[in-house]
Phi, psi and omega in degrees: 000129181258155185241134152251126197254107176275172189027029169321322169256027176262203183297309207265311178331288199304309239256296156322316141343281185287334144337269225294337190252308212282352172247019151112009196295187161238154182222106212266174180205098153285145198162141171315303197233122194290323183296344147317325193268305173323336197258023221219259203302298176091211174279014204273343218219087195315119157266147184228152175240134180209129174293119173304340182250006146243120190299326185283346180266338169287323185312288189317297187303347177270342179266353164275302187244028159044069187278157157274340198213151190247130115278141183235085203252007249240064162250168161202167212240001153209190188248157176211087199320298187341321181252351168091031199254126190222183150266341206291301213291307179313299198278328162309299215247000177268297148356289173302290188328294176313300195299309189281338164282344169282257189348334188283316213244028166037070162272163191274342188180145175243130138296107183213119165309129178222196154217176199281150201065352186263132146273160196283305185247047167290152159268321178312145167310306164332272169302311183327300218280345139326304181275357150288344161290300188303299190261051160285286179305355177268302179314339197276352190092356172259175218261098181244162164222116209256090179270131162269084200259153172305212193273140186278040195322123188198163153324327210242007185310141187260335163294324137341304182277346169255323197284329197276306212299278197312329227237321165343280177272306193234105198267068208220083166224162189287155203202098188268130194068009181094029185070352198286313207302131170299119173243162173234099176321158162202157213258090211318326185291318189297327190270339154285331171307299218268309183300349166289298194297306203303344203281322186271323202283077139026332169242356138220056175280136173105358190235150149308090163266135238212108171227122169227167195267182184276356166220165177280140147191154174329161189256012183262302194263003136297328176303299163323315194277321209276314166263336167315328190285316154339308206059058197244123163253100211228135172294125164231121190283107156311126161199129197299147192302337169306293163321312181292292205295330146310343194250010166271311220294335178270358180252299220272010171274323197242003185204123180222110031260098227258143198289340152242208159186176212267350159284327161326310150301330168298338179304332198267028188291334177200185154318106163281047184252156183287159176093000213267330164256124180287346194247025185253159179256158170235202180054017175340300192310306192312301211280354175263299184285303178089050185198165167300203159249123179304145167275162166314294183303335184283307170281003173270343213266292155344260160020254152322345186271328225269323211284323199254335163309326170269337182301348187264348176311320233250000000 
């Protein structure tokens, strides 16, 4: 069975990636820079260099290796104008393309990365242009699964590398609404286990998963077990979500990539915990996987151990 795979050298990929080969799948990649993918991968992993935004450059790589199955992971977590780097274009207009060229070319299923908060009625750009990504594909006729996951705990989690970055020098950080807003983690490998299970499985195509770990907790208290492990003694600052949001609308004018941005706050609409939509499914990990959810602490431990093994690398 063959897979063709979007975002294959990013954080969630590599972790699906190795899924996907330890079970015999072949596994093809459009992507921007192939020596990248080669440097991951070697030859296990079929490269196409493809612009996301000519459809005739997408086109190719599904009429050369004819995949059966789509993974679609293709995000970004702020914008960069300067570069023509947006959310409309990345999670939207990347999406239309891949979907409407998978309908041409009869793949059997789509897989597609989403997240957790995206709605109808998010305010953030982010989800807005996310949940137009979803019912593109809901809407094009082919057979999908949709995940949504909390915040991702892994070795390569891009808030490591800015809280380690940040904290270096200004051991200070704003902490928007005091921090109380929720996350409930889940554990890149349990979120690759669902994206695995689902390609075969018949139930749940047609369906939404809300995938979180077992437990919630604040981002004032992630922050906190995250330099505790560190021994980093760093002040977190209280600041009203109001404030935060102005004082993004005002960084991201002058720094790109800017360390926060004022849709981040917006992002911050609610909880970023599971159960919150009824007409979406949960517990993933349980009904896919047939396992617990790795706890939290065991994957932040993992995580962070995994995490300083690459800061000396580097």
């Amino acid at each position: 069975m063959r897979v063709l795979i979007t975002g294959s050298t990013g954080f969630v990929g590599r972790y699906i990636v190795e899924h996907l080969l330890n079970e015999g799948y072949q596994v093809a990649s459009p992507v921007r820079n192939t020596d990248k993918l080669k440097s991951l991968y070697g030859e296990k992993v079929k490269a196409y260099k493809v612009n996301f935004e000519d459809a005739s450059s997408i086109r190719y790589a599904f009429e050369d290796f004819k995949p059966d199955y789509l993974i679609h992971l293709i995000g970004i977590l702020y914008q960069e104008p300067s570069k023509g780097i947006t959310f409309y274009k990345v999670h939207y207009l990347y999406s239309k393309n891949l979907y409407q060229t998978a309908k041409e070319y009869g793949v059997k299923k789509v897989l597609h990365m989403s997240a957790l908060g995206t709605h109808p009625d998010a305010p953030s750009s982010y989800h807005k242009t996310k949940y137009m990504a979803e019912q593109e594909l809901v809407n094009s006729g082919l057979d999908y699964t949709i995940f949504r996951p909390s915040i991702i705990l892994g070795p390569e989690q891009r808030l490591f590398f800015d809280m380690w970055k940040i904290t270096r020098y200004l051991p200070v950080i704003a902490l928007p609404g005091g921090g109380s807003y929720l996350f409930q983690p889940v554990d890149v490998r349990d979120l690759a286990c669902c994206f695995s299970k689902a390609l075969k499985d018949e139930r749940t195509t047609g369906k939404i998963y809300e995938v979180c770990g077992d437990k919630r907790v604040s981002f004032k208290e992630l922050l906190e077990d995250i330099f505790s492990h560190w021994n980093r003694k760093v002040m977190l600052v209280p600041v009203p979500k109001t404030l935060m949001y102005v004082g993004g609308l005002i960084v991201e004018k002058i720094l790109e990539p800017p360390p926060f941005s004022s849709d981040q706050v917006l992002m911050m609409w609610r909880d970023n915990i599971c159960g919150l939509d009824a007409y979406v499914e949960t517990n993933a990990i349980r009904k896919l996987c047939e396992k617990e959810p790795i706890p939290y602490d065991r994957s932040l431990m993992w995580s962070l151990e995994s995490f300083r093994k690459l800061v000396r690398q580097k």
